[in-house]
KOLGU-564163 format. One record per residue (C-alpha): residue number from 1; residue in one letter; x, y, z. Coordinates in steps of 0.25 Angstrom, whole numbers, plus 5000, padded with zeros to 4 digits. Example, Ala and Ser with C-alpha at 12.3 -4.5 7.8 and 13.67 -1.06 7.14 Angstrom:
2
@kolgu:1	rose:A	east:5049	north:4982	up:5031
@kolgu:2	rose:S	east:5055	north:4996	up:5029
***
This chain:
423
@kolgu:1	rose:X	east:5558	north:5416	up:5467
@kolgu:2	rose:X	east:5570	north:5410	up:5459
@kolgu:3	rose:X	east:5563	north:5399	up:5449
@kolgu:4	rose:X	east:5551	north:5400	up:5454
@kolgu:5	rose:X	east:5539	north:5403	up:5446
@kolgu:6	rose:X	east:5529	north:5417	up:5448
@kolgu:7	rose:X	east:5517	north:5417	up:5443
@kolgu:8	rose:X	east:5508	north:5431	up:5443
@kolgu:9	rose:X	east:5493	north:5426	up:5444
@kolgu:10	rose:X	east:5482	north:5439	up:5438
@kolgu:11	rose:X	east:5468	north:5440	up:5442
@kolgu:12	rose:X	east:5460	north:5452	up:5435
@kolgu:13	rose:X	east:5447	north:5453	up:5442
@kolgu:14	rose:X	east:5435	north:5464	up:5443
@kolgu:15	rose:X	east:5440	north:5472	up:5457
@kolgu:16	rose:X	east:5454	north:5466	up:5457
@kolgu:17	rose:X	east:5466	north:5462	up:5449
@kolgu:18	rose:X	east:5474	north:5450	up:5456
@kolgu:19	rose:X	east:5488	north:5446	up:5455
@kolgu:20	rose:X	east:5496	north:5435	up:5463
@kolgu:21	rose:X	east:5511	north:5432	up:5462
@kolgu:22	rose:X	east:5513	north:5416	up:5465
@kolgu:23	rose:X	east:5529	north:5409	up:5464
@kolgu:24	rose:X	east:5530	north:5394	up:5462
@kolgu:25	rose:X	east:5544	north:5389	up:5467
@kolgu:26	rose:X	east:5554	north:5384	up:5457
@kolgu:27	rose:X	east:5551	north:5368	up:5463
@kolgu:28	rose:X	east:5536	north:5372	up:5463
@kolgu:29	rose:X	east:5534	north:5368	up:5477
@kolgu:30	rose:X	east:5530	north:5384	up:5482
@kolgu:31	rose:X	east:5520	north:5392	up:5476
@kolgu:32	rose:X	east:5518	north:5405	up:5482
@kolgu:33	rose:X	east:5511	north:5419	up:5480
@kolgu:34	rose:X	east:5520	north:5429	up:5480
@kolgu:35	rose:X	east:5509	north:5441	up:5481
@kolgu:36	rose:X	east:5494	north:5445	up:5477
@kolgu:37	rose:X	east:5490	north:5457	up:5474
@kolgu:38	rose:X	east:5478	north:5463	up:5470
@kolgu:39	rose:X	east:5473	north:5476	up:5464
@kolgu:40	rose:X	east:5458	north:5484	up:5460
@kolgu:41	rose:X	east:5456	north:5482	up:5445
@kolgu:42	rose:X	east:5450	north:5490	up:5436
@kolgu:43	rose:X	east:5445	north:5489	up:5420
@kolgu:44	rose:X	east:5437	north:5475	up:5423
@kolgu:45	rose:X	east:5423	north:5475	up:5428
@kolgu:46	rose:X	east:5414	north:5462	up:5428
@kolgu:47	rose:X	east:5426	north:5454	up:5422
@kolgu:48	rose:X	east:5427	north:5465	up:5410
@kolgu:49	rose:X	east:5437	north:5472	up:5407
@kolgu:50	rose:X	east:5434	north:5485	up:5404
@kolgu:51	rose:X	east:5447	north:5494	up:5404
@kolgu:52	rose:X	east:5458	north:5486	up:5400
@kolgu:53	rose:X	east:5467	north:5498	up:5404
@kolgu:54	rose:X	east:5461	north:5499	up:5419
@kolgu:55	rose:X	east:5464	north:5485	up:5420
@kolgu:56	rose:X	east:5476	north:5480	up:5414
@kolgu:57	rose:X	east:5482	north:5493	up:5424
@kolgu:58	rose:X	east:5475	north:5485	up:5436
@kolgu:59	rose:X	east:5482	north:5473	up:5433
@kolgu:60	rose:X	east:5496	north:5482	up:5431
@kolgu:61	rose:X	east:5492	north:5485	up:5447
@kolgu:62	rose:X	east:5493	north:5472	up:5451
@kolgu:63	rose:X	east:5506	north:5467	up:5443
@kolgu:64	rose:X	east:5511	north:5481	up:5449
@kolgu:65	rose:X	east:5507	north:5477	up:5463
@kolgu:66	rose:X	east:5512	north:5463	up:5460
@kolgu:67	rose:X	east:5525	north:5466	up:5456
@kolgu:68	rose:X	east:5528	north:5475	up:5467
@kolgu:69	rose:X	east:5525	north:5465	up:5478
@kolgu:70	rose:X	east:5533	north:5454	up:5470
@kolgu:71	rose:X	east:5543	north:5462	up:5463
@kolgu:72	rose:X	east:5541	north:5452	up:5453
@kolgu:73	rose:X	east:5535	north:5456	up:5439
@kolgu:74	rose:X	east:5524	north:5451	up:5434
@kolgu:75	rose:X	east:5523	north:5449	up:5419
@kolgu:76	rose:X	east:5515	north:5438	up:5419
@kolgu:77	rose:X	east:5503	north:5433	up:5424
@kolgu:78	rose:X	east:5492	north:5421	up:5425
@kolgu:79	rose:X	east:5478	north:5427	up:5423
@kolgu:80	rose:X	east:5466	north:5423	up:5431
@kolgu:81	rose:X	east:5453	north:5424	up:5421
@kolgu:82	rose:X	east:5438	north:5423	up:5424
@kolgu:83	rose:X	east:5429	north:5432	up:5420
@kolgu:84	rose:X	east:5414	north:5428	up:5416
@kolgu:85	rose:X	east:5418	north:5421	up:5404
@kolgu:86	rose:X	east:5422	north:5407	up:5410
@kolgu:87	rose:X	east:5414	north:5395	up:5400
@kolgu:88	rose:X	east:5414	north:5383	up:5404
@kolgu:89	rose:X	east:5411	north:5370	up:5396
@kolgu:90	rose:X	east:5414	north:5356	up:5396
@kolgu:91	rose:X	east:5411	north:5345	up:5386
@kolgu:92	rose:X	east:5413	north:5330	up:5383
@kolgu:93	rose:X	east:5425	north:5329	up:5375
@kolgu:94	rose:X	east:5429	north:5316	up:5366
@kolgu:95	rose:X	east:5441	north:5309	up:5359
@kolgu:96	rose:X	east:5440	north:5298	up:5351
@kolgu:97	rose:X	east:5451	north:5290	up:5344
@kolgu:98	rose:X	east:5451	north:5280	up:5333
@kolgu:99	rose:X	east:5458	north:5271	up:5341
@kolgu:100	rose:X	east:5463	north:5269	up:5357
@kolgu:101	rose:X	east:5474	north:5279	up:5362
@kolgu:102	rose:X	east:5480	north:5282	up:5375
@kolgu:103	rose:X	east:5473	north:5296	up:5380
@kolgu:104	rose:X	east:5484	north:5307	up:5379
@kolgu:105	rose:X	east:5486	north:5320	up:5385
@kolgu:106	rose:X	east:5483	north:5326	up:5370
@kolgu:107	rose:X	east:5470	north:5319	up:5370
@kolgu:108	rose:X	east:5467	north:5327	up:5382
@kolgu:109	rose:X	east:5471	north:5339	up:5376
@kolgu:110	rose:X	east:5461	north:5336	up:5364
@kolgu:111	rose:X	east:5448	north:5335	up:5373
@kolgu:112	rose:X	east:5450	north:5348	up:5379
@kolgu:113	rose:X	east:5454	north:5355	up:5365
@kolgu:114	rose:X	east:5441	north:5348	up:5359
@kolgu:115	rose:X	east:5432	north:5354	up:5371
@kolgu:116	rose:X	east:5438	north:5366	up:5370
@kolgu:117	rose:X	east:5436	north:5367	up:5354
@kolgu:118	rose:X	east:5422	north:5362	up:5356
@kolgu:119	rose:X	east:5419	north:5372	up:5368
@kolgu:120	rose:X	east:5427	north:5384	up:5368
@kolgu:121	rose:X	east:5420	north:5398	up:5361
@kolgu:122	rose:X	east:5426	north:5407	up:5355
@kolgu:123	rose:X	east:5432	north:5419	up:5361
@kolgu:124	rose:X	east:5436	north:5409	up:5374
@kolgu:125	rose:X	east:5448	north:5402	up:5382
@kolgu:126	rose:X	east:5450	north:5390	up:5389
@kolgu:127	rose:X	east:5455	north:5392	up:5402
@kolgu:128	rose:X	east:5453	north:5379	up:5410
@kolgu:129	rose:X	east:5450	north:5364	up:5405
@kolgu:130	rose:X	east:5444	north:5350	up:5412
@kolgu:131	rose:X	east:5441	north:5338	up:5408
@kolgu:132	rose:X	east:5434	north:5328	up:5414
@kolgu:133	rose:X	east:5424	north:5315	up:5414
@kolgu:134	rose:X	east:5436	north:5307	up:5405
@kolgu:135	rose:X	east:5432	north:5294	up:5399
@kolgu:136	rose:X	east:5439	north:5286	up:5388
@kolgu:137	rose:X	east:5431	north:5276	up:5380
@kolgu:138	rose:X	east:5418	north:5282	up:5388
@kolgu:139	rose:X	east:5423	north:5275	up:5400
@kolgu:140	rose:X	east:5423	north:5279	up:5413
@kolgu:141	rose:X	east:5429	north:5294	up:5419
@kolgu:142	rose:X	east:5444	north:5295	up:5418
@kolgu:143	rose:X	east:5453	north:5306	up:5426
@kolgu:144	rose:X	east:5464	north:5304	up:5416
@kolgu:145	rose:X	east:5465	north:5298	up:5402
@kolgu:146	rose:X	east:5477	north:5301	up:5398
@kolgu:147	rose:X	east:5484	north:5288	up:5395
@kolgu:148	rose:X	east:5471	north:5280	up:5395
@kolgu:149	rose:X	east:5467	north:5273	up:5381
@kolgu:150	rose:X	east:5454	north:5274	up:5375
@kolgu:151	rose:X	east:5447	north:5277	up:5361
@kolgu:152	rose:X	east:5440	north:5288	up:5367
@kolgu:153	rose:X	east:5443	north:5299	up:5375
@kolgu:154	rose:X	east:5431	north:5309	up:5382
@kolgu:155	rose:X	east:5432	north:5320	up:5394
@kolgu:156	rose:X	east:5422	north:5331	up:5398
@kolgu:157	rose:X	east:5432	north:5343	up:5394
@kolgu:158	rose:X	east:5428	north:5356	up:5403
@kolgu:159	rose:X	east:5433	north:5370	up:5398
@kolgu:160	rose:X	east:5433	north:5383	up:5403
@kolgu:161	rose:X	east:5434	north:5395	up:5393
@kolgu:162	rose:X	east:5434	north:5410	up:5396
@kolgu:163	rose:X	east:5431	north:5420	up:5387
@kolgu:164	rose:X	east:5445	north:5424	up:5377
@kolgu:165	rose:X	east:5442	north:5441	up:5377
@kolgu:166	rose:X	east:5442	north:5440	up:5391
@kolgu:167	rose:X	east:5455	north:5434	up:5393
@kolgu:168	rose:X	east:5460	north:5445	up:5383
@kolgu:169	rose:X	east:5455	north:5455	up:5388
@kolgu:170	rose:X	east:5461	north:5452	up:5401
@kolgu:171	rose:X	east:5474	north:5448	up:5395
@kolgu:172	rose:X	east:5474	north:5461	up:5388
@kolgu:173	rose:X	east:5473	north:5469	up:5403
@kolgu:174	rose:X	east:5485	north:5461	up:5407
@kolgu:175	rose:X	east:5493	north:5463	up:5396
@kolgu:176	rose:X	east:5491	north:5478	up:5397
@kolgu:177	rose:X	east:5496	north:5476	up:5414
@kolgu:178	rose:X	east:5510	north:5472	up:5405
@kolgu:179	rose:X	east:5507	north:5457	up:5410
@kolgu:180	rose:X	east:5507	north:5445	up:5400
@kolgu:181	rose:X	east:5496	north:5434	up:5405
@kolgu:182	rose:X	east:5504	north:5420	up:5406
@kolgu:183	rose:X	east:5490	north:5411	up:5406
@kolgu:184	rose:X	east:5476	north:5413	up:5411
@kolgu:185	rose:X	east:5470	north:5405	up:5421
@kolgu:186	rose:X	east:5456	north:5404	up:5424
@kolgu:187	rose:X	east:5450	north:5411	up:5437
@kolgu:188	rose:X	east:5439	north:5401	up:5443
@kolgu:189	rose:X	east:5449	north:5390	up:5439
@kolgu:190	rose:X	east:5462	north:5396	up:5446
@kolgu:191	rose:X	east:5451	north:5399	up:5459
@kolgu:192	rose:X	east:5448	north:5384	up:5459
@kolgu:193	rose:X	east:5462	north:5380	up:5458
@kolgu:194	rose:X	east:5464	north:5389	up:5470
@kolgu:195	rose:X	east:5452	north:5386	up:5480
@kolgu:196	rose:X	east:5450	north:5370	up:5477
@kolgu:197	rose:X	east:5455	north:5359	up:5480
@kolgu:198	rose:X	east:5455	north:5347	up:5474
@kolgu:199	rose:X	east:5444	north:5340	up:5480
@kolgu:200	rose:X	east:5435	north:5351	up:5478
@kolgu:201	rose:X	east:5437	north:5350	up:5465
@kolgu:202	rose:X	east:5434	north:5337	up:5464
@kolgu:203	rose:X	east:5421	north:5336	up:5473
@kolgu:204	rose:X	east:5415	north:5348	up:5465
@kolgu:205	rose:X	east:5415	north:5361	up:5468
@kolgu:206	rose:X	east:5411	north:5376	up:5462
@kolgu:207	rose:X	east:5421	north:5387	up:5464
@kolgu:208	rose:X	east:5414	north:5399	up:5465
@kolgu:209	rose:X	east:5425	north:5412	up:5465
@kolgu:210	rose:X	east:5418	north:5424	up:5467
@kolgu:211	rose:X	east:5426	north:5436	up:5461
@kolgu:212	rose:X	east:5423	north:5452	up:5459
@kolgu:213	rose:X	east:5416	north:5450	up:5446
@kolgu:214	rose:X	east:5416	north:5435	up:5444
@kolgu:215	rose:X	east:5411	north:5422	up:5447
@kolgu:216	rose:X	east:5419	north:5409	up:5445
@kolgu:217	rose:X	east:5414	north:5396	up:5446
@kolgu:218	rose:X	east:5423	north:5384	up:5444
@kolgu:219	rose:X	east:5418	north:5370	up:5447
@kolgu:220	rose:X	east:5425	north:5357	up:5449
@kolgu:221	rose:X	east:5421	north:5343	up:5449
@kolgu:222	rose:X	east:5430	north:5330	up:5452
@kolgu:223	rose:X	east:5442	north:5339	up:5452
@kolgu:224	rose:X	east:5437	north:5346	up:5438
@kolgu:225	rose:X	east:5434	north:5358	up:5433
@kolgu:226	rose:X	east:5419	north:5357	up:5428
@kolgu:227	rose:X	east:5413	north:5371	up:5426
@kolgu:228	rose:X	east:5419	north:5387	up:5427
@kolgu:229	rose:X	east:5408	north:5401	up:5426
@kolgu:230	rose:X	east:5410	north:5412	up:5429
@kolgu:231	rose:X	east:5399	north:5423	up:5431
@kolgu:232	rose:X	east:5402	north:5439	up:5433
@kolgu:233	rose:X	east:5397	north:5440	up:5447
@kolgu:234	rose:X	east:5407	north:5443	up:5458
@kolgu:235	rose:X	east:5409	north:5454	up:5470
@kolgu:236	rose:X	east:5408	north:5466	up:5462
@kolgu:237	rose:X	east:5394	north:5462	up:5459
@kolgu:238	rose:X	east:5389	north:5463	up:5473
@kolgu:239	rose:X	east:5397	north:5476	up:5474
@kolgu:240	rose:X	east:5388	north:5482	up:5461
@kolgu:241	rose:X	east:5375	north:5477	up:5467
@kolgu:242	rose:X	east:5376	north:5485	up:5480
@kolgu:243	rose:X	east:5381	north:5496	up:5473
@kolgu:244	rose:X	east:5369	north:5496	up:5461
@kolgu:245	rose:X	east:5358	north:5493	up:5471
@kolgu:246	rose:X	east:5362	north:5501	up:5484
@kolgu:247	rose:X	east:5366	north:5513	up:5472
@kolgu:248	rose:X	east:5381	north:5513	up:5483
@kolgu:249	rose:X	east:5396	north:5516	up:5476
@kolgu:250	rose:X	east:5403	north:5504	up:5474
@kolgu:251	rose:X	east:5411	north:5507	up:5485
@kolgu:252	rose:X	east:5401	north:5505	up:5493
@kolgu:253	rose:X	east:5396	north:5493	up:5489
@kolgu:254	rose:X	east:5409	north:5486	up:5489
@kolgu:255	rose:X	east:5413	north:5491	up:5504
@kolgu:256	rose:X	east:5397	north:5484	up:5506
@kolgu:257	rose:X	east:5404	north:5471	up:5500
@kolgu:258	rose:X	east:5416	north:5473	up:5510
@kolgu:259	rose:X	east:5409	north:5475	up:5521
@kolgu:260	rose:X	east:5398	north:5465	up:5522
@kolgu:261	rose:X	east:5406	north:5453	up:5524
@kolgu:262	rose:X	east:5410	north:5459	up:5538
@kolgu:263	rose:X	east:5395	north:5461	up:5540
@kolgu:264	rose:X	east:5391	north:5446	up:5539
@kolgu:265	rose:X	east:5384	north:5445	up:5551
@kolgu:266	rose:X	east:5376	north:5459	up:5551
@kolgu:267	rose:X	east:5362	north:5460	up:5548
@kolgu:268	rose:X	east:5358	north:5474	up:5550
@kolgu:269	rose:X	east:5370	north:5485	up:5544
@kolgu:270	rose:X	east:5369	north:5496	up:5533
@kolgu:271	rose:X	east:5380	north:5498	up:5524
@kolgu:272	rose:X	east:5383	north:5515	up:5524
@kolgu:273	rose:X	east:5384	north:5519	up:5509
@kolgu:274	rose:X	east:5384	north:5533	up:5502
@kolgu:275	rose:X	east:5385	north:5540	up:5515
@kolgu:276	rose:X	east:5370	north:5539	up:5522
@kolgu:277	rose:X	east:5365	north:5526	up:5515
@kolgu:278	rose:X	east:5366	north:5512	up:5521
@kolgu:279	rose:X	east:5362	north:5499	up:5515
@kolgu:280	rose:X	east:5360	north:5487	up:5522
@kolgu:281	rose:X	east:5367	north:5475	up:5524
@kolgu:282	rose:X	east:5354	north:5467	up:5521
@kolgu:283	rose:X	east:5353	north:5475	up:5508
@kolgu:284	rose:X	east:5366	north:5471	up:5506
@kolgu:285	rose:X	east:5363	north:5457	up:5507
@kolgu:286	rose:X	east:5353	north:5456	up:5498
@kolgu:287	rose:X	east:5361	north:5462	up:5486
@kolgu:288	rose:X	east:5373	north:5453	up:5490
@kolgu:289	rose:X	east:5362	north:5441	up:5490
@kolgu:290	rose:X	east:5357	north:5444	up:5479
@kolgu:291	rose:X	east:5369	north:5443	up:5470
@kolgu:292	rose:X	east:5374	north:5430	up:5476
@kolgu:293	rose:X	east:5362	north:5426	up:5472
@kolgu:294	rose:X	east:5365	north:5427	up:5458
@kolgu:295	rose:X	east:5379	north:5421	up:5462
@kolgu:296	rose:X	east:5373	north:5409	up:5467
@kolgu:297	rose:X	east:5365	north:5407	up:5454
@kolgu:298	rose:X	east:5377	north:5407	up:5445
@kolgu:299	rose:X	east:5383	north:5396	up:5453
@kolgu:300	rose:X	east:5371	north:5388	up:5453
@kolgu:301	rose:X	east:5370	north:5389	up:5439
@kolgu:302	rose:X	east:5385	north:5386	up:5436
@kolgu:303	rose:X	east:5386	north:5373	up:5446
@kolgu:304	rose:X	east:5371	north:5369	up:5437
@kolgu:305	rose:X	east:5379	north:5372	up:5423
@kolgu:306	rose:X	east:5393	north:5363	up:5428
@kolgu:307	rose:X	east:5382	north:5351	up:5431
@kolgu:308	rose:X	east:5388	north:5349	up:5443
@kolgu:309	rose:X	east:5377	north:5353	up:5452
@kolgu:310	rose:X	east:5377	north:5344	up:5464
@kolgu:311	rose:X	east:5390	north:5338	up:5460
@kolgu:312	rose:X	east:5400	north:5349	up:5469
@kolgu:313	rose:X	east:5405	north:5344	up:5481
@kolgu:314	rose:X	east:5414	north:5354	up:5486
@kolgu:315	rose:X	east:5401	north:5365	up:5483
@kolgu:316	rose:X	east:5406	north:5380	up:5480
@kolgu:317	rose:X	east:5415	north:5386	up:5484
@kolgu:318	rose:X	east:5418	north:5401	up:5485
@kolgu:319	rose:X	east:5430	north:5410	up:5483
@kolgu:320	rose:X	east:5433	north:5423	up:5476
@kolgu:321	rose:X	east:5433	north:5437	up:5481
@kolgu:322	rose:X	east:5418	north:5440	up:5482
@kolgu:323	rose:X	east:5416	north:5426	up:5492
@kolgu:324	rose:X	east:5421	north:5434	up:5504
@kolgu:325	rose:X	east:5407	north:5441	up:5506
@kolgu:326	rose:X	east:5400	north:5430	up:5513
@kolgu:327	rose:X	east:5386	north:5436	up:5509
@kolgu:328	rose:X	east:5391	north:5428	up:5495
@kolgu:329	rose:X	east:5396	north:5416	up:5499
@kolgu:330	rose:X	east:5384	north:5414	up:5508
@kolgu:331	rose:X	east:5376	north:5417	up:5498
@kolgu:332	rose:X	east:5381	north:5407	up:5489
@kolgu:333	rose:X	east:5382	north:5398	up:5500
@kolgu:334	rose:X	east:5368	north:5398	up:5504
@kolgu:335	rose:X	east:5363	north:5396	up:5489
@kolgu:336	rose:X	east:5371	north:5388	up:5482
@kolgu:337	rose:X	east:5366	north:5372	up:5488
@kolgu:338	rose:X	east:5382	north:5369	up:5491
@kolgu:339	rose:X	east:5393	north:5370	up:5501
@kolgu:340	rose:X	east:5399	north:5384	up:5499
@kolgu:341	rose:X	east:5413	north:5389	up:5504
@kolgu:342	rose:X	east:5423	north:5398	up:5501
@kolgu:343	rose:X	east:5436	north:5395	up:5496
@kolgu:344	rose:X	east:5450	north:5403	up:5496
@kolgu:345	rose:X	east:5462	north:5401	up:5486
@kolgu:346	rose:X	east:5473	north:5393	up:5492
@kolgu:347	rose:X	east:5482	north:5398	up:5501
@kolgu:348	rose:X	east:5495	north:5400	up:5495
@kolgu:349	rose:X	east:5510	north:5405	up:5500
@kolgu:350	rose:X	east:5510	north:5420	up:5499
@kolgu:351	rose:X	east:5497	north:5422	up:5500
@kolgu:352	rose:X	east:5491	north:5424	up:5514
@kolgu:353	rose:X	east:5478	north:5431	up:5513
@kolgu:354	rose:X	east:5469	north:5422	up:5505
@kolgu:355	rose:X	east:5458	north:5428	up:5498
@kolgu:356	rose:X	east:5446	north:5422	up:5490
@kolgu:357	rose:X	east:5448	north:5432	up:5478
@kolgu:358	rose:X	east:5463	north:5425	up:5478
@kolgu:359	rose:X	east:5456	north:5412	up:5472
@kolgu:360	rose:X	east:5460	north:5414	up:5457
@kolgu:361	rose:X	east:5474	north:5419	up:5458
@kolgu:362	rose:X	east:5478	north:5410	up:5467
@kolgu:363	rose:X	east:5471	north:5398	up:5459
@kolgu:364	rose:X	east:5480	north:5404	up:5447
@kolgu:365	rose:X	east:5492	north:5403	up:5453
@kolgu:366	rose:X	east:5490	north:5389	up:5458
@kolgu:367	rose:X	east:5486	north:5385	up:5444
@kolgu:368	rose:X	east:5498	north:5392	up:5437
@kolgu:369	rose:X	east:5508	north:5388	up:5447
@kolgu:370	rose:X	east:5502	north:5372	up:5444
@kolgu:371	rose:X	east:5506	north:5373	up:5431
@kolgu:372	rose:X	east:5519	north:5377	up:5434
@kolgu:373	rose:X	east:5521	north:5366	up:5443
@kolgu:374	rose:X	east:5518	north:5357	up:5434
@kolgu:375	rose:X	east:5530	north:5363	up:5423
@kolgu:376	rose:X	east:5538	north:5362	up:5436
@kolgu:377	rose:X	east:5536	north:5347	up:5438
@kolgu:378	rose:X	east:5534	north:5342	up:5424
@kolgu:379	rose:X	east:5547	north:5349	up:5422
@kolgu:380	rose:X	east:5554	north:5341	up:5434
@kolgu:381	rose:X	east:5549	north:5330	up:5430
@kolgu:382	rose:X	east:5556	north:5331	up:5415
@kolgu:383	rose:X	east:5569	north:5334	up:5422
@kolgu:384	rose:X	east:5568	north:5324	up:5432
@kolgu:385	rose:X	east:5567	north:5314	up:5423
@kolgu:386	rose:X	east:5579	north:5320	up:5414
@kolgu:387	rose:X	east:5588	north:5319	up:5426
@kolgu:388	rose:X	east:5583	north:5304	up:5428
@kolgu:389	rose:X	east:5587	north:5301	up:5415
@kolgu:390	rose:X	east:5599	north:5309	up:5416
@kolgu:391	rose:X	east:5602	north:5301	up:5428
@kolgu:392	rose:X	east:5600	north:5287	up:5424
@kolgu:393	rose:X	east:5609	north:5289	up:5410
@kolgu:394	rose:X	east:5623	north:5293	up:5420
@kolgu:395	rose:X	east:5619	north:5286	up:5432
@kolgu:396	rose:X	east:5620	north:5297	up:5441
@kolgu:397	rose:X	east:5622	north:5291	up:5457
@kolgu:398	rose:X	east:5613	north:5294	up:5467
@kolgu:399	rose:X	east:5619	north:5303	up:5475
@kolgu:400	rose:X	east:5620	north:5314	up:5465
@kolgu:401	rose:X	east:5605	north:5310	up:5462
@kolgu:402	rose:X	east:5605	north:5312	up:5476
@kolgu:403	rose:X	east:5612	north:5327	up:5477
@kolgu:404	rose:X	east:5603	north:5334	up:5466
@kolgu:405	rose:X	east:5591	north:5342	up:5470
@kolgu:406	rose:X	east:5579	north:5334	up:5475
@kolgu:407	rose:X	east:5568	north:5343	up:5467
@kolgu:408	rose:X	east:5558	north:5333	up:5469
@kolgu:409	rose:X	east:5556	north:5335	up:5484
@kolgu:410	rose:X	east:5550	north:5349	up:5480
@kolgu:411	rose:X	east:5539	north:5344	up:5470
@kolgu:412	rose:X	east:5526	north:5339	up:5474
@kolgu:413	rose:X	east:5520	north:5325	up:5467
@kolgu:414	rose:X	east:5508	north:5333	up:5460
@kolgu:415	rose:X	east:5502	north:5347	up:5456
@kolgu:416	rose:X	east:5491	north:5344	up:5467
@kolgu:417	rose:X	east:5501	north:5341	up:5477
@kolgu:418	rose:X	east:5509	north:5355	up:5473
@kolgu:419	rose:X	east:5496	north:5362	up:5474
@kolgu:420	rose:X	east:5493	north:5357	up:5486
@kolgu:421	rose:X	east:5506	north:5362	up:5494
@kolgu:422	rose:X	east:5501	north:5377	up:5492
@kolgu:423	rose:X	east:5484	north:5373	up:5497
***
């Protein structure tokens, strides 16, 4: 582990808190996850928390666990954030200059603070960006201005907020587990980054990631992020309806949810509960059915609200905890007008048993090891070139040249290519 770099990757949900360990070598050409754990929490309910105490000593847990698998200690983490405050909003953004100038990287900076000063509310956060549909001098689309020259300057700027007290609150519960948050990263996004590939990204397609007490939805477009929501629906809810309507102990109804995946194929069998009662699995059914429902509407609506309705190639597709009940993803399926799969996170070193409810730690992992990879190679690249110069002023031979350490055989050409050596 000597020089490499260790990230600890946080995800706070409604039924469980989620850590992952992950080590980057020190040339950037491993990445690996050195152990998951996961623990019950307590204190949040419906993506609320309510006991900032029961929480913060459910967190405390996981380090705890963490640490003693690792015998590393965790001081820091990247925090995964969802919740039911995701806004989306985009809107066409323009510069105009006196005169012609060569499109800068600061240009590009001043469309996305402009949208976000016309879009962003008070009490909220930006947590991811796009831009897209670039022209300059209204002419034709563009994939990268920088550099270009033009008078004008115009791009459809996408922003995703979250809401600020949130994002403080939870903070506050992982301050108290003696933890210091090192950045936030948001939950659909790192699902995303974990599930797709690049040319379901750029078809069109709707991540849907079906949590405990959240739906995500993320879509994509010609490789672009275009619209986020988020609604509080997840598998707890199913769990509440059978145990409000069948009057059962919760207990109850979640070994109900346990069970039924295994009972696929049965049409006739009664579920025992509180001693002599039995409920049917059609019964069952109907309540299951009947929630999905409202499921399927929500993701209608949101695909009609991004405009991109007709436009997703790729369709839905489904991950998150609550998709391994096939009575859902066949009920989204069988509603929904498109082609409907499940997706799992990538399959990374370390970690064997891949799960759907993986997607977002796994995703935020990915993304903060990206970053670093990029310090890595900007940071080779500005050595390399003081060595050249180095070289070139005392004219040092080839064959010493020729003894030093060839670093350049470890690295890869591009981020995509790095990140596809560990998909």
């Amino acid at each position: 582990m000597e020089d490499s770099i260790i990230k600890f990757i946080l995800d706070v949900g409604n039924s469980k808190i989620k850590m992952l360990a992950g080590e980057l070598s020190n040339y950037g050409e491993k990445l690996r996850v050195l152990k998951y754990v996961e623990v019950p929490s307590r204190g949040i309910r419906k993506n609320v928390i309510e006991n900032q105490i029961y929480l913060s000593e459910s967190i405390a847990d996981a380090v705890r666990e963490m640490e003693a698998a690792t015998g590393l200690e965790v001081k820091k983490v990247i925090l995964g954030i969802g919740g039911t405050n995701i806004y989306s909003r985009t809107k066409n953004i323009r510069l105009s200059f006196d005169e012609e100038k060569v499109i800068t990287n600061s240009h590009i900076t001043e469309l996305f603070l402009t949208a976000e000063k016309e879009l962003k509310q008070k009490s909220e956060q930006v947590l991811e960006s796009e831009m897209y549909n670039i022209r300059i001098n209204n002419s034709g689309i563009v994939k990268n201005p920088v550099g270009l020259t033009g008078r004008e300057l115009q791009a459809d700027v996408h922003l995703i907020f979250v809401n600020e007290t949130e994002v403080e609150e939870l903070t506050e519960a992982v301050n108290r587990a003696k933890l210091e948050v090192d950045s936030i990263v948001l939950n659909p996004y790192a699902s995303a980054k974990a599930t797709l590939m690049e040319e379901d990204k750029t078809m069109g397609v709707a991540l849907i990631d079906i949590g405990e007490g959240t739906t995500d939805i993320i879509i994509y477009k010609n490789n672009k992020l275009i619209y986020a929501k988020s609604l509080p629906l997840g598998g707890m809810h199913y769990v509440s309806d059978l145990e409000y309507i069948f009057s059962i102990p919760k207990s109850d109804a979640q070994e109900i949810i346990r069970q039924i995946g295994e009972l696929k194929d049965k049409q006739d069998f009664n579920f025992p509960v509180n001693g002599n009662k039995y409920i049917s699995i059609g019964n069952i059914r109907k309540v299951i059915d009947a929630r999905t429902g409202d499921l399927v509407t929500f993701i209608k609506k949101t695909i009609e609200e991004s405009g991109f309705t007709g436009y997703l190639g790729k369709g839905i597709y489904l991950t998150g905890g609550a998709t391994k009940m096939d009575e859902i993803f066949e009920g989204v399926k069988s509603n929904l007008g498109y082609s409907v799969k499940r997706v799992l996170p990538v399959q990374l070193a370390g970690l064997e048993d891949v799960k759907p409810e993986m997607s977002a730690v796994v995703g935020i992992l990915l993304e903060v090891m990206e970053k670093e990879y990029n310090k890595m190679e900007k940071e080779r690249k500005k050595k390399e070139e003081q060595e050249n110069l180095l070289k070139e002023s005392i004219k040092i031979n080839e064959e010493k040249a020729e003894e030093k350490p060839k670093v350049k055989k470890e690295r890869f050409k591009s981020v995509k290519e790095w990140l596809s050596n560990f998909i």
